[in-house]
N, C-alpha and C positions, 0 to 999 in steps of 0.2 A: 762286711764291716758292720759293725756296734750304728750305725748313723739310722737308717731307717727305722731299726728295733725300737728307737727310743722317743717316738710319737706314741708307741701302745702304753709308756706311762704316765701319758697324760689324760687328763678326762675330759668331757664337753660343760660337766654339773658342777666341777669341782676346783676354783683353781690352785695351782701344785705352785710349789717355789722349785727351783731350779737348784738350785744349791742342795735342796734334802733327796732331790733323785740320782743328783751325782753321791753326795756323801753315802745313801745307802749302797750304791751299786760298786762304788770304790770299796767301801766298809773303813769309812772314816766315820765315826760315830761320837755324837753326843747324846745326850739326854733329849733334847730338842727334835735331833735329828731323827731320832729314834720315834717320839710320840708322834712326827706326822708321818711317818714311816707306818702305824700303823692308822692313823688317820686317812692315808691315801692307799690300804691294804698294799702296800707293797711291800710288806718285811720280809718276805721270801725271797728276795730279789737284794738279798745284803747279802754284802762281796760277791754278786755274778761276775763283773769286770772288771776285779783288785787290777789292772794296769792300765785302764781308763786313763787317756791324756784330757786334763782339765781344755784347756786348747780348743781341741779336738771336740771337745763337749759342749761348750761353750760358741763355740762356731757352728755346729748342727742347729744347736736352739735359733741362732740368731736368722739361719737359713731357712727353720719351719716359718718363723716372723715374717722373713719377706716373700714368702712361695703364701703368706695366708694362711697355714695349717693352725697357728697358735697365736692367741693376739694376747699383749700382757697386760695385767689388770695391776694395777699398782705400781709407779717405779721406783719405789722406793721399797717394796720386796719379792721384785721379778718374780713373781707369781705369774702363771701363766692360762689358760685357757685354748681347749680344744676350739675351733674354730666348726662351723656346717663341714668346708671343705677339709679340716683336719678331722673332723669325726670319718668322714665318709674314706679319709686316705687309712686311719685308722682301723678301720672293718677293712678294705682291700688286703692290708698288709695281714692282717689275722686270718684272711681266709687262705690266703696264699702260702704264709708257711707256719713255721712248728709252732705250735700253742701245747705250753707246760702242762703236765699233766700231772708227777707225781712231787714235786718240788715240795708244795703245799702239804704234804704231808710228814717231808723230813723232821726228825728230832735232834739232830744235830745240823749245827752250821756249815752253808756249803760252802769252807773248806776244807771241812773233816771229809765230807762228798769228794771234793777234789783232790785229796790228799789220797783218799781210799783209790779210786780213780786208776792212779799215778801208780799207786802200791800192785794193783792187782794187774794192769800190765806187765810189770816187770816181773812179777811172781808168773803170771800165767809163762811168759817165756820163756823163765827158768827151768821151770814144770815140767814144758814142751821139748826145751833142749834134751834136760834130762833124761826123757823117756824114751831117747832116740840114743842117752851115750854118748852125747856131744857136749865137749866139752869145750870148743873152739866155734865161738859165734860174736857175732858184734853187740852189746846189750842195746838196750833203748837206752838213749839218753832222756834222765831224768834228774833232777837234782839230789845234792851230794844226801840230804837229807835222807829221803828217799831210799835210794840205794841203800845208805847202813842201816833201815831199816828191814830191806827184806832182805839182807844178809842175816841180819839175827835175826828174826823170822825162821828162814829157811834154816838157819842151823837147828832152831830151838823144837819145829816141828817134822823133820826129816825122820823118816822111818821106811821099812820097804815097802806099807801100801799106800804112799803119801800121795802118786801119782791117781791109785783109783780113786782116795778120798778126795782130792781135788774134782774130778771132774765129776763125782755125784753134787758137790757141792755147789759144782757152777749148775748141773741139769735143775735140780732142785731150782733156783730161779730163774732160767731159763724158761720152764716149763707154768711160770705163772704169766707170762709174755704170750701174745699171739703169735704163733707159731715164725712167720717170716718176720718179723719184728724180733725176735730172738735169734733168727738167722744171719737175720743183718748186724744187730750187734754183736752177734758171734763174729764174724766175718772181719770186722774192723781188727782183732787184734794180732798181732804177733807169738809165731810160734818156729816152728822149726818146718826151712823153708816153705815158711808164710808169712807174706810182709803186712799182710791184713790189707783190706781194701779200703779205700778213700770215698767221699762223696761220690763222686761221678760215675763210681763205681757198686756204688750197695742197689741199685735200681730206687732212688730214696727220688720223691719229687723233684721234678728237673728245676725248680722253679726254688728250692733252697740254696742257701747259701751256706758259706762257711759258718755263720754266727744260727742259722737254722741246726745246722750239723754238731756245732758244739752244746745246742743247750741241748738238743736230742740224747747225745750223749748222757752230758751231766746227768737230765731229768732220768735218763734208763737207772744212772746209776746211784739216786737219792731213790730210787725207791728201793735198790736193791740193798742200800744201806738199811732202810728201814724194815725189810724184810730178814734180814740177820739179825739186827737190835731185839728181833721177837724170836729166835732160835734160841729153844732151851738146850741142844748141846754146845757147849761154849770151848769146847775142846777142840770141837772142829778145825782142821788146820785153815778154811777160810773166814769160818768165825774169828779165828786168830789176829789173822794178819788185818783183816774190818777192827778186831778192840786197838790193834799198835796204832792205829792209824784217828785214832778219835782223841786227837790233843787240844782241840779248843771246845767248850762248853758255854750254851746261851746265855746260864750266869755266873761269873768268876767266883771261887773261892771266897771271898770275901765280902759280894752281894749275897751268896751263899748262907755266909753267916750272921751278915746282919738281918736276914727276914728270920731266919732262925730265932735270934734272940729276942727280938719284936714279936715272934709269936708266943715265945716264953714269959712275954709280960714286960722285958727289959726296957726301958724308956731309950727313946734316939737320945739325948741326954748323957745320959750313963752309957750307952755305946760308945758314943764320940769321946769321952774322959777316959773311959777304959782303954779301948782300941787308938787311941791318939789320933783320932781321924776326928775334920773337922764337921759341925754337925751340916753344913751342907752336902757333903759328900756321905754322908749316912742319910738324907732323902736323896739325893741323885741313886743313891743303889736302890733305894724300896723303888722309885719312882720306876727306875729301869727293869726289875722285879716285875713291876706290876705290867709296864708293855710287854713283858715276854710272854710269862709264863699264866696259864688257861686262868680266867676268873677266879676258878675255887680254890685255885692255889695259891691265892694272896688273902692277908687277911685284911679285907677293905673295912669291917665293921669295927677295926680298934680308931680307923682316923676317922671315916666317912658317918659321923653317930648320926643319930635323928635330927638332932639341933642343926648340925652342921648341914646335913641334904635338905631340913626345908629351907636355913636362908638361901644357898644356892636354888634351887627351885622355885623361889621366890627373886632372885633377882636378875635370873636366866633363863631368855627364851630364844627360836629361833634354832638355827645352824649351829652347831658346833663349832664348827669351823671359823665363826664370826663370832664367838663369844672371847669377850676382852675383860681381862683381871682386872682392869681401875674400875669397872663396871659391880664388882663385889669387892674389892679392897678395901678395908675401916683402919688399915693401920702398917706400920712399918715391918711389921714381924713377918719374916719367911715363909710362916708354917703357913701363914694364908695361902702364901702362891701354893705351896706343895696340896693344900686341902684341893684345891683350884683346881689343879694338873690332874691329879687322884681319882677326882669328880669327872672330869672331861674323859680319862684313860677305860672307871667302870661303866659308863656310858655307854663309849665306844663297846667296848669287850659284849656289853649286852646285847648290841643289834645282831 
């Protein structure tokens, strides 16, 4: 169960709102939820548990409260705090099972991870059936999606050495894994008569769980995504079936294009009149821009000038996390809060 896991994203230094740890881990998103998402470094962790029952979430927290682990600071934004005996439940639970390792490093969102995931099971068994001339087996249930993807897939790269190039494809990363740590996640998957083995079954800590087992997973398999994003043959029939499988992007189209024209010189102004989009929603994209994507790839020196960084610096000090916008505010206009946010976001990015 998702219940234990969810003391490690709390801190003992820092306290978290409850609502931005559910919204990232669901991958309900705002702007909001977003900036303390990188405030509390846990942006890697948007959409781990797209089927997260609020409920269910919601009753865990309330049970760290009465077990002592988390005591709330504010009730009026359930903010919360690690507790001596929650910090201390917190190192138990890390030493005992899976601690992420390549997540952190993904360039796409993990549900392009999960999507790929999905895809290269049912391809690897296709693969397997194949190579036996079996043409009568049961598939993996996966959704419909899915499926009509690695049919056109499988049509589009079938050829007679499809089967060797698959399995250079998979040794190829295979071989950047420790050796039984490749075996074991060999071992999980389905092929012909092979039903792939389970937890209880990989010799994996006895002392994991399901939800140990699934990030294990995942985490194998965002690095293996990120290991192909860097393959310069792109013809590869596994390269392939990794691009069909990469349909969501950190910034849409359209946040896309408005950093673009901002870099060109374009005023948020003239965006918003051009593109019929209101000018709040032309800062909500740079805003979100700037949480995502690495420092030098936003341009913070056309808002953040000299003027603007010494009054902030002049009337902010302290925690980040406790710096309050009526505290710099002179007036009604929006752009201040966005200077605000902007300021808080390069800050952050710098440490």
């Amino acid at each position: 169960m998702v219940n234990e896991f969810l003391i490690t994203l709390f801190s003992s230094v820092q306290a978290r709102r409850k609502r931005v740890i559910f919204g990232l881990l669901k991958r309900r998103l705002t702007v909001s939820t977003e900036y303390w998402g990188l405030r509390y470094n846990l942006l890697t962790y948007v959409g781990l548990f797209p089927h997260l029952d609020q409920h269910i979430f919601d009753q865990q927290i309330a049970q760290f409260v009465e077990q002592a682990l988390l005591i709330e600071i504010g009730t009026d934004t359930n903010q919360f705090l690690l507790t001596d005996k929650g910090q201390a439940a917190k190192q138990a639970y890390q030493a005992k099972h899976y601690q992420i390792q390549y997540m952190t490093i993904a360039t796409q969102p993990l549900s392009n991870v999960r999507d790929f995931q999905q895809a290269f099971w049912l391809a690897n068994q296709v693969i397997s059936e194949s190579a036996y001339q079996n043409k009568r087996y049961y598939p993996l249930q996966v959704d419909l999606q899915t499926k009509n993807l690695v049919k056109h897939w499988y049509r589009k790269v079938y050829q007679n050495d499809i089967i060797s190039e698959w399995v250079t494809g998979i040794t190829e990363f295979l071989k950047q894994l420790p050796p039984i740590t490749a075996n074991q996640l060999a071992a999980t998957w389905v092929g012909h008569q092979t039903p792939g083995l389970n937890l209880e079954q990989l010799g994996l800590p006895t002392v994991w769980t399901a939800i140990d087992f699934y990030l294990w997973e995942l985490d194998l398999f965002a690095y293996w995504q990120q290991f192909l994003s860097q393959k310069q043959d792109n013809k590869q029939v596994l390269v392939t079936l990794w691009q069909l499988t990469q349909r969501q992007t950190f910034l849409s189209p359209g946040i896309q294009t408005t950093v673009q024209q901002v870099c060109q010189g374009v005023s948020m102004t003239t965006i918003s009149q051009q593109r019929h989009l209101k000018i709040g929603t032309v800062r909500e994209h740079l805003l979100t821009a700037a949480i995502r994507l690495p420092k030098q790839n936003f341009p913070y020196d056309l808002f953040l000038t000299r003027d603007v960084v010494a009054y902030l610096q002049n009337h902010l000090d302290g925690s980040i996390d406790e710096w309050r916008f009526t505290d710099v505010r002179t007036s009604d206009d929006p752009l201040e809060f966005f200077l605000f946010r902007l300021y808080e976001i390069y800050l952050t990015k710098k440490r």
